[in-house]
C-alpha positions in Angstrom: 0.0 0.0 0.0 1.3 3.3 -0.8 2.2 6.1 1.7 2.5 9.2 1.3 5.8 11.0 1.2 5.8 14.4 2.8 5.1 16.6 -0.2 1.8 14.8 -1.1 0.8 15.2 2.6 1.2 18.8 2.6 -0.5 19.1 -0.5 -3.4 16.7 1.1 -3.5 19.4 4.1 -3.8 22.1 1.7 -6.5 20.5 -0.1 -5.0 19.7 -3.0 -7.4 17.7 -5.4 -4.5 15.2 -6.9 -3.3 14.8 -3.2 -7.0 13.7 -1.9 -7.1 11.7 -5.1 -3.9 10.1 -4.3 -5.6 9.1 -0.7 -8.5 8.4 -1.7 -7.1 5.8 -4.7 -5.1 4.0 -2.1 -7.6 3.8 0.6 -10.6 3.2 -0.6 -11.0 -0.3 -1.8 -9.4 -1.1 1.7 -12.0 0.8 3.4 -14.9 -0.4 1.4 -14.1 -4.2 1.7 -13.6 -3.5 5.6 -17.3 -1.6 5.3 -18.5 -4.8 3.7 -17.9 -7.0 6.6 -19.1 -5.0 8.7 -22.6 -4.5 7.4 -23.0 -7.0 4.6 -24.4 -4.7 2.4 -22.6 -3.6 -1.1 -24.8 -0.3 -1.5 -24.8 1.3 2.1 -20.8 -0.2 2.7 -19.9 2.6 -1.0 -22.1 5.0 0.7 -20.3 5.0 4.1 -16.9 4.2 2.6 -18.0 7.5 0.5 -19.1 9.5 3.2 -15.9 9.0 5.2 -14.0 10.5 2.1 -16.4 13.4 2.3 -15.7 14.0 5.9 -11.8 13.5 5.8 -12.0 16.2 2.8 -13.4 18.6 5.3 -10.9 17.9 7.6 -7.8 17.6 5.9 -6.1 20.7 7.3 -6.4 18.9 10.6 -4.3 15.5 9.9 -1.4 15.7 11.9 0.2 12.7 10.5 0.0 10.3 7.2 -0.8 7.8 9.3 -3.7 9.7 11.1 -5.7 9.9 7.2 -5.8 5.9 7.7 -7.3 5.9 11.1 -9.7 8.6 10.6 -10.9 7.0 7.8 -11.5 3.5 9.4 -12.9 4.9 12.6 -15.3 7.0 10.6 -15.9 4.2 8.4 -16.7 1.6 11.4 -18.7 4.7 13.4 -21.2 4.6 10.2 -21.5 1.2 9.7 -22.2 0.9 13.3 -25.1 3.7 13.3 -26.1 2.3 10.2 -26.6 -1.3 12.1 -28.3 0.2 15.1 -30.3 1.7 12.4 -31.6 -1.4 10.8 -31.8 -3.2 14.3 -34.5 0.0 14.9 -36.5 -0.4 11.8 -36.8 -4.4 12.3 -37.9 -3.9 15.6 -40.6 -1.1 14.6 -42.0 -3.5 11.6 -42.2 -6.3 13.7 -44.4 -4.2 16.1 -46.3 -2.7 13.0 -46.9 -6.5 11.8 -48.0 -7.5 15.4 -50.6 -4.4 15.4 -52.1 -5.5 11.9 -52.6 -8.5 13.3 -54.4 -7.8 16.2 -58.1 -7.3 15.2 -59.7 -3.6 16.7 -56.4 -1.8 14.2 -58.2 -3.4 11.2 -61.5 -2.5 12.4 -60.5 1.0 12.7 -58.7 0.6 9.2 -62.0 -0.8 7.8 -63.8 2.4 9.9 -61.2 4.9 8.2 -61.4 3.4 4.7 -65.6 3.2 5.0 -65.8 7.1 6.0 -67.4 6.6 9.3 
């Protein structure tokens, strides 16, 4: 895996475009396949693995270090898959809940009520 030599760093901290290129061509595979088993998911793991690009940009001038691009990257990167878990954890639960209302029989009444006008 490529580092980058101090030049291209500086340039990244500057917010070079060709620098954040350079980062973003050597990290992002990396970060996306790491996203992947994480959440299992191709779509949401590119969009997270995007996102962390999005918010490193906006930080650059911050990095102390080469190395620190890496880790803010994967921390970001496991942060989001995390919320995005808790996330689907929260909507399972509330359809499962939604499913056991449908079932129970005064909700449909008051659907049939609703749909009839009354």
């Amino acid at each position: 895996m490529y580092h980058l030599n101090a030049n291209d760093f500086s340039a990244f901290r500057e917010g070079d475009h060709a620098a954040f290129k350079l980062v973003f061509d050597t990290y992002y595979q990396p970060l996306y396949y790491f996203t992947i088993k994480l959440i299992a998911n191709r779509e949401e793991a590119e969009e997270i693995a995007l996102n962390s690009f999005h918010k490193l940009f906006e930080r650059c001038a911050h990095m102390e270090t080469a190395a620190s691009i890496r880790s803010f990257l994967f921390v970001t990167a496991r942060n989001n898959s995390f919320d995005y878990l808790r996330s689907v954890k929260v909507l399972k639960i509330n359809q499962k809940q939604f499913a056991e209302k449908m079932q129970d029989e005064t909700f449909l009444q008051f659907e049939h009520e609703i749909k009839d006008g009354q």
